[in-house]
C-alpha positions in Angstrom: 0.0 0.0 0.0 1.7 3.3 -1.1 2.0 6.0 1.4 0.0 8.6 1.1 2.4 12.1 1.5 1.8 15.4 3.3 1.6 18.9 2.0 5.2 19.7 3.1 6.6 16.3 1.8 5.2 16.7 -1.4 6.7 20.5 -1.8 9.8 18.8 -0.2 9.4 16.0 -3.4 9.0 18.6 -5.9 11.5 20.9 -4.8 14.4 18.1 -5.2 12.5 17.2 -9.1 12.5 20.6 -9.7 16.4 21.1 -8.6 17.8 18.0 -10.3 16.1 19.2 -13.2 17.6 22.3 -13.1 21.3 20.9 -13.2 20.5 18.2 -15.4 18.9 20.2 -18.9 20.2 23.6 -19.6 17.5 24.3 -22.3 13.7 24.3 -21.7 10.4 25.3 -23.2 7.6 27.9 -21.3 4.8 26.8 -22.6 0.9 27.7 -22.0 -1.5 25.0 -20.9 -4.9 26.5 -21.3 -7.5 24.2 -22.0 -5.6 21.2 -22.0 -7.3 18.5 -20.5 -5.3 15.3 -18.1 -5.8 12.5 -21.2 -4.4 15.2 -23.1 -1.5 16.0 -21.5 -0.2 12.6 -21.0 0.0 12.0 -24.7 2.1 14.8 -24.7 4.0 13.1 -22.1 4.2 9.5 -24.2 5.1 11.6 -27.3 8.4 14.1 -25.8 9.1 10.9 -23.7 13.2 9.7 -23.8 14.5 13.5 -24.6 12.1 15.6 -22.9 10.4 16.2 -19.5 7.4 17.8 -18.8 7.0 19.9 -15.4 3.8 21.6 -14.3 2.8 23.0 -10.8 1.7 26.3 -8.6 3.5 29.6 -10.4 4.6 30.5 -6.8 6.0 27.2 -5.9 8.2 27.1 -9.0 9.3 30.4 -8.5 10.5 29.7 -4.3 12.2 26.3 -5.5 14.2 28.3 -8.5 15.2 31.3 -6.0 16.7 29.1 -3.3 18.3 27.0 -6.2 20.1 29.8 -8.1 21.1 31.1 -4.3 22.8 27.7 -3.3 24.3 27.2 -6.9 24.9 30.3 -7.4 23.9 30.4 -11.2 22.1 33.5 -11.5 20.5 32.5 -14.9 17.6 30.7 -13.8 16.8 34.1 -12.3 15.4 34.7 -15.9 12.7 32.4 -15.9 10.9 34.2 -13.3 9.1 36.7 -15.1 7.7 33.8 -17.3 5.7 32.2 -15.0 2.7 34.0 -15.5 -0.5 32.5 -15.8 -1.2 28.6 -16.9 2.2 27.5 -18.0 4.3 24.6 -17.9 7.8 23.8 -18.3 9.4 20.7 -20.9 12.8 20.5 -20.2 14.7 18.8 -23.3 18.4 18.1 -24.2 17.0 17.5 -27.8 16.9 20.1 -30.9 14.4 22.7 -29.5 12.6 23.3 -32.8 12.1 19.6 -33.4 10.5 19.2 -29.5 8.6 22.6 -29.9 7.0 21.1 -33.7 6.5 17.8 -31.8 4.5 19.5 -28.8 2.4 21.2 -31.6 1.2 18.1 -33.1 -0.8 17.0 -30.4 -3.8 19.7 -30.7 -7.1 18.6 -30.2 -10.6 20.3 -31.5 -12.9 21.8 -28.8 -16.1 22.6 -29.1 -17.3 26.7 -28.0 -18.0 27.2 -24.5 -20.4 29.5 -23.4 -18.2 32.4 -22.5 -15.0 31.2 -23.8 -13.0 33.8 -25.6 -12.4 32.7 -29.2 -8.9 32.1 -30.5 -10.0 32.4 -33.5 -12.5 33.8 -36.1 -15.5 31.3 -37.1 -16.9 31.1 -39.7 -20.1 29.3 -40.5 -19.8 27.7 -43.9 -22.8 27.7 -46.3 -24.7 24.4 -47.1 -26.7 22.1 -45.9 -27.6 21.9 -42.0 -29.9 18.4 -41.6 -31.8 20.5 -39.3 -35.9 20.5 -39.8 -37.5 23.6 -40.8 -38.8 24.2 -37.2 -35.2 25.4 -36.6 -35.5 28.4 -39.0 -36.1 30.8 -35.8 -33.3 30.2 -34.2 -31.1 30.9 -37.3 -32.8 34.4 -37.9 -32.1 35.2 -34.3 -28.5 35.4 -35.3 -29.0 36.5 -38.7 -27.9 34.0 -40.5 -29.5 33.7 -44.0 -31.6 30.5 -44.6 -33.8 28.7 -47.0 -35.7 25.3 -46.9 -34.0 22.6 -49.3 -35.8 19.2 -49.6 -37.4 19.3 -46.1 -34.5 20.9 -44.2 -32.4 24.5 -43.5 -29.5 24.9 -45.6 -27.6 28.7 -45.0 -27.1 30.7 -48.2 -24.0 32.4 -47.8 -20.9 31.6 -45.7 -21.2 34.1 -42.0 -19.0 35.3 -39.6 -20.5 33.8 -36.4 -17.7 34.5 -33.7 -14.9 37.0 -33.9 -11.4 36.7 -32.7 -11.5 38.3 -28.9 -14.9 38.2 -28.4 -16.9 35.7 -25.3 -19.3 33.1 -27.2 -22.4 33.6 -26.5 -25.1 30.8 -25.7 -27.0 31.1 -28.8 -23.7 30.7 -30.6 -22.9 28.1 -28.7 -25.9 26.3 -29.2 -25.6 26.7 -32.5 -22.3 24.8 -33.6 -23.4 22.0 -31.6 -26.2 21.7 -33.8 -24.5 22.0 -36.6 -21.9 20.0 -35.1 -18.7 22.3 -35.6 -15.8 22.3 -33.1 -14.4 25.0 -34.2 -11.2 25.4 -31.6 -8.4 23.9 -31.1 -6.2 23.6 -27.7 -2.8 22.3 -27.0 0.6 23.4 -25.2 1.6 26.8 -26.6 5.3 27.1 -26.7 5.4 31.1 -25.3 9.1 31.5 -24.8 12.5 29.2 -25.0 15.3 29.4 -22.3 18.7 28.2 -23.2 21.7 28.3 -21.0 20.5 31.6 -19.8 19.6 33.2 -22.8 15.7 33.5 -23.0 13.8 34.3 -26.4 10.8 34.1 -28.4 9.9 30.9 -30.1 10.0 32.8 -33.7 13.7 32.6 -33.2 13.8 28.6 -33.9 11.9 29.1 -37.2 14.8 31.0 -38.8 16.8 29.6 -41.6 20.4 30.2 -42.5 19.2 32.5 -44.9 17.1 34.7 -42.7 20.1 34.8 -40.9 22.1 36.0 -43.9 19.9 38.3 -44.7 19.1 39.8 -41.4 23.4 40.1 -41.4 23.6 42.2 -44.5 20.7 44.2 -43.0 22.6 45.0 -40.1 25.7 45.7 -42.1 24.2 48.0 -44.6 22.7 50.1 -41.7 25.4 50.3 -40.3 27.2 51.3 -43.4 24.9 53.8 -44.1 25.3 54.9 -40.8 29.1 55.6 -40.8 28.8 57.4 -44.0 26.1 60.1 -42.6 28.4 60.8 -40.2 31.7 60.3 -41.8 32.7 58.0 -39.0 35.6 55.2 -40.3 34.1 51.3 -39.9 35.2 48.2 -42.0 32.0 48.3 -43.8 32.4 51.5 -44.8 36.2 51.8 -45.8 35.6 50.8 -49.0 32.8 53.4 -50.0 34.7 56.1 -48.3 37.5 54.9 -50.7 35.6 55.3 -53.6 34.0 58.7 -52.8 37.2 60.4 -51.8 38.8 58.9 -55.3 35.9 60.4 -56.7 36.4 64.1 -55.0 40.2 64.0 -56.2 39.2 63.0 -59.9 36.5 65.5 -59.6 39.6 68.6 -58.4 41.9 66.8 -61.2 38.7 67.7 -64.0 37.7 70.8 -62.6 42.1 72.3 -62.1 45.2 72.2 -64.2 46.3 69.2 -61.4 46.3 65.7 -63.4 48.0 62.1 -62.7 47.8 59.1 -65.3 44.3 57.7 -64.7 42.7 61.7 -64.9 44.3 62.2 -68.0 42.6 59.3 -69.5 39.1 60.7 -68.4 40.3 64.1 -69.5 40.9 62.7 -72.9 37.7 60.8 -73.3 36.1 64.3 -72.5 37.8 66.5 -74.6 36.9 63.8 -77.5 34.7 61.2 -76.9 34.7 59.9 -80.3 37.8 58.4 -80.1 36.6 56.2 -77.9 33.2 55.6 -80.0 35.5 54.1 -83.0 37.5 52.1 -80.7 34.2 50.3 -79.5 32.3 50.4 -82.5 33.9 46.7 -83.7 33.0 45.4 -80.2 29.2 46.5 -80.8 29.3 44.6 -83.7 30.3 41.4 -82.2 27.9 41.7 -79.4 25.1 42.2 -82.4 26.2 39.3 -84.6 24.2 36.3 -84.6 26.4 33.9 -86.9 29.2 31.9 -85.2 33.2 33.1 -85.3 36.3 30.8 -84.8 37.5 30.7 -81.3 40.6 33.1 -82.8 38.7 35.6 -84.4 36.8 35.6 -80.7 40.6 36.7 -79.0 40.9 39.2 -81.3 37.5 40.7 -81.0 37.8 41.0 -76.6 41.2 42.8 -77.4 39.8 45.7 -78.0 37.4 45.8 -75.6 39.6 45.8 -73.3 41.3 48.4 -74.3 38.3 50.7 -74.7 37.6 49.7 -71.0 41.0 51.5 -69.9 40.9 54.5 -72.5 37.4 54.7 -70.6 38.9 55.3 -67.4 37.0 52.2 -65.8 40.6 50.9 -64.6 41.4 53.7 -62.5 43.2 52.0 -60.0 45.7 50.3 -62.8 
């Protein structure tokens, strides 16, 4: 016969689970548990089983265990769980890959049916079509202003209509009506709300970014603060090489403007002071571009020849 524990023994219990917990898994998931129901729940618990832990209990009894713990460890990070604990929530402690655990806890959703003032998740829509209901219900669907006729001896609704918004309490007549009609039009599970690891805490978005987002997000950050340096003509690694560039540019534009030249300004100078030239010199490269029939690899050679000349006389070589 198991014996039955006390109040204190079983805080005492939890405390250790809680602590051993605690040193044992340095990444967990917060997650909400509203409307979960027991049979629920322990799927959960069959599914995360062999990599992950689930932990639920009193907000304030979590929160006294985790105080005393990070004062007798003296890790300070599990200090940052504490303003998480608000509300329903649980915690699943994992030592697997956190986006894999938090896409496995989201599998096991269930549909609900709309509970007298239960405030919708979601918006519902009532979809048009036959009901199966007997023309004696056609009262209780102009109470709610939903459009009906009579179809072979039973209510079908015209057009599709919004029955419950997002936010708002369900009302009885609502209520009554999707269990009619048979709809269960909500769905509950554990709600991943926020993701600790090794002290770190952040939203659960985070685990949904690719390399790429990453990338991207990078250049982002580097082109701001590019842009950045250059407003205020402050030096930074990203910016070197545009400042480069645009002080080139003020010396070429002094060189064009003055009697003062070096080698690549005269070739700009020249290209100005007779730009065709330069239009001869390219004109046999146009043609190339514009042919359509096929030349010998040799008559290719000497075709890019002078295109790359024209290139230099154009001044794009500056640096040379």
């Amino acid at each position: 016969m198991a014996i039955k524990l006390s109040k204190a023994e079983k805080k005492v219990q939890y405390d250790k689970k809680l602590c051993r917990l605690l040193d044992e898994y340095s990444q967990l998931l917060i997650v909400a548990a509203d409307n979960v129901g027991s049979n629920q729940l322990q799927n959960i618990r069959k599914g995360l089983r062999g990599e992950s832990i689930i932990l639920m209990g009193k907000n304030t009894l979590i929160r006294r265990c985790i105080k005393l713990h990070a004062e007798n460890t003296g890790n300070k990070d599990y200090l940052n769980l504490l303003p998480l604990l608000v509300g329903n929530v649980g915690l699943i402690f994992t030592k697997g890959d956190l986006k894999e655990v938090s896409e496995e806890v989201a599998k096991y959703k269930v549909g609900a049916p709309a509970r007298v003032g239960l405030v919708a998740p979601i918006d519902v829509i009532v979809p048009p079509g036959n009901t199966g209901l007997d023309p004696s219900q056609t009262s209780f669907f102009q109470v709610l202003n939903i459009p009906t006729k009579i179809n072979k001896g039973t209510v079908e609704i015209i057009t599709p209509v919004e029955l419950i918004r997002k936010g708002e309490k369900v009302g009885s007549s609502e209520a009554a009506l999707l269990a009619k009609l048979g709809i269960r039009p909500f769905s509950y599970g554990l709600v991943v709300l926020s993701v600790y690891d090794s002290g770190s805490v952040f939203s659960p978005e985070v685990l949904d970014l690719t390399e790429d987002d990453l990338v991207e997000k990078f250049a982002t950050g580097v082109s701001m603060v590019t842009s950045l340096s250059l407003a205020i003509s402050y030096p930074t690694l990203a910016a070197a090489p545009h400042m480069f560039i645009n002080a080139y540019k003020n010396v070429l534009a002094v060189a064009l403007a003055t009697e003062y030249s070096y080698p690549q300004a005269e070739k700009v100078k020249e290209y100005l002071k007779d730009p065709s030239k330069f239009a001869v010199a390219a004109a046999p490269v146009a043609a190339a571009e514009t042919s359509a029939a096929p030349a010998p690899a040799a008559a290719e050679e000497k075709k890019e020849e002078p295109a790359e000349e024209s290139d230099d006389d154009m001044g794009f070589s500056l640096f040379d």
